[in-house]
N, C-alpha and C positions, 0 to 999 in steps of 0.2 A: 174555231168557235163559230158555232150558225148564229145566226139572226133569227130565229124561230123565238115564240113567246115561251116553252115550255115543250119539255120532251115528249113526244108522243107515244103511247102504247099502242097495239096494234088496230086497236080501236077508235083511235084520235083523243085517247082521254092520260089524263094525268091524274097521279097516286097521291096521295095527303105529305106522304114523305119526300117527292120531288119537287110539290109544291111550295112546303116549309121550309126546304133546302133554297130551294131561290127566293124568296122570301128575305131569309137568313143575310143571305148575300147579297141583295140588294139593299136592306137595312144598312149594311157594313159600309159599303159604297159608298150611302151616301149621308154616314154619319147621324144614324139614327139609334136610338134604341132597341131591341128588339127582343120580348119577352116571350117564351113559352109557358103556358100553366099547362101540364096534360090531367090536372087537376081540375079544373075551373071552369070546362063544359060538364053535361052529363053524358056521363057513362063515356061512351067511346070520341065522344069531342075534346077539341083542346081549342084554348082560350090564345090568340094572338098579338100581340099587342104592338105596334109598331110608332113610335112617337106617342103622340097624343091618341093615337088613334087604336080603335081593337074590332075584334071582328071574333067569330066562334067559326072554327072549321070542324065538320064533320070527318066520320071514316069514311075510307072509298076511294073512287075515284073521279074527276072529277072531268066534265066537258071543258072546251072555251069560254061557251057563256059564263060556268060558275066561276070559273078562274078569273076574268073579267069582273063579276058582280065582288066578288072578294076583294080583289085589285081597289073596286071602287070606295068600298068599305072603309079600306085602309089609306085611304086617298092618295094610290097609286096608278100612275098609268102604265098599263099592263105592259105596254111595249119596250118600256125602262129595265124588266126582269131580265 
């Protein structure tokens, strides 16, 4: 297992579905709730909701900054994923 925040593509970015997946399992970890709506953005967004806390991710992919500001959203620190 790395130590790395998130998988890299060959670009240095990460995909909406790598990101949800760690997400996911970081929710799990540490006993939280963790809701998908792929309903509850528009159009190609989906709605995440982790505890108390939610946040809208787009499609794509995504750099460290956004994974970071996302992180923040959800009031996680990124290096926890």
């Amino acid at each position: 297992m790395t130590d790395t925040l998130f998988i890299e593509t060959k670009r240095g970015e990460m995909k909406r579905e790598d990101l949800i997946r760690d997400l996911r399992r970081y929710a799990r970890k540490n006993g939280l709730t963790f809701d998908l709506d792929k309903s509850g953005g528009s159009g190609s967004h989906y709605k995440v909701k982790i505890g108390d806390h939610i946040t809208i991710i787009q499609y794509g992919e995504f750099d460290p900054f956004k994974v970071r500001r996302i992180c923040k959203q959800l009031n996680i620190d990124p290096a926890h994923l």
